[in-house]
N, C-alpha and C positions, 0 to 999 in steps of 0.2 A: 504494500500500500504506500501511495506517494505521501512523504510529510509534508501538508500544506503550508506549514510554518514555514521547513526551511527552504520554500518557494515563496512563500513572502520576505524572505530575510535574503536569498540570493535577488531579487528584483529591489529591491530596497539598494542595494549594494551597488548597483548599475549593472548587472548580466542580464544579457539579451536571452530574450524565453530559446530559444537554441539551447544557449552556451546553459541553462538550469534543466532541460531536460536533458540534455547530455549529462549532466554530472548528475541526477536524481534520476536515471536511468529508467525517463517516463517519456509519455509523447507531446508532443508539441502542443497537441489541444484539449491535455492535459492539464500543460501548464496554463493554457488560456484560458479553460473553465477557470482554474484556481483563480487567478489573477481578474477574470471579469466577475465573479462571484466577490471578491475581495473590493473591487470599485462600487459596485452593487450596493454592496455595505457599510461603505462608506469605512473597511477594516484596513491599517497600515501597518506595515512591519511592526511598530514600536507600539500599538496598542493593545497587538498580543505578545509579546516578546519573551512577557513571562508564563506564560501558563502552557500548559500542557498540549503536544500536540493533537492530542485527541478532543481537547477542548475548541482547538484555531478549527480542525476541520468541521465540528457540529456548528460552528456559529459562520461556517461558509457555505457550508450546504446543510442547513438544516432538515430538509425534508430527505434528502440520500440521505443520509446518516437515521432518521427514523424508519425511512424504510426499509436499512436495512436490520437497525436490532429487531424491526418485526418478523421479516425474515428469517431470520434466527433463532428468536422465540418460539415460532410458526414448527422450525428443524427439530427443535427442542423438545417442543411440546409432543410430536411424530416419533422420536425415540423411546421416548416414555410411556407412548401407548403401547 
């Protein structure tokens, strides 16, 4: 899974969405979901900096992110039957 953080924190930096999906060995439009989801939100490098990466990705894509712990839950619930 791509760290959205340190894809706000390499574009913060000045690297060109190339040079961050090359080195976060993700795709281009990838890195442009992150990054237009991040304008969206009005979210910068420095206003998550500190918190956890699994925090930066639910408050970028909130709805992917619940739909997949439902998904999950859903797996879950299917094992235990």
């Amino acid at each position: 899974m791509v760290d959205y953080k340190r894809v706000l924190q390499l574009a913060a930096a000045g690297v060109p969405q190339r040079g961050i999906a090359d080195a976060l060995s993700c795709s281009r439009n990838t890195v442009a979901t992150v990054l237009a989801a991040a304008k969206t939100a009005g979210i910068a490098y420095d206003a998550v900096a500190d918190l956890d990466p699994a925090e930066v990705r639910a408050r970028l894509l909130p709805r992917r992110d619940e739909s997949l712990r439902r998904h999950f839950a859903n797996q879950d619930d299917e094992a235990a039957a």
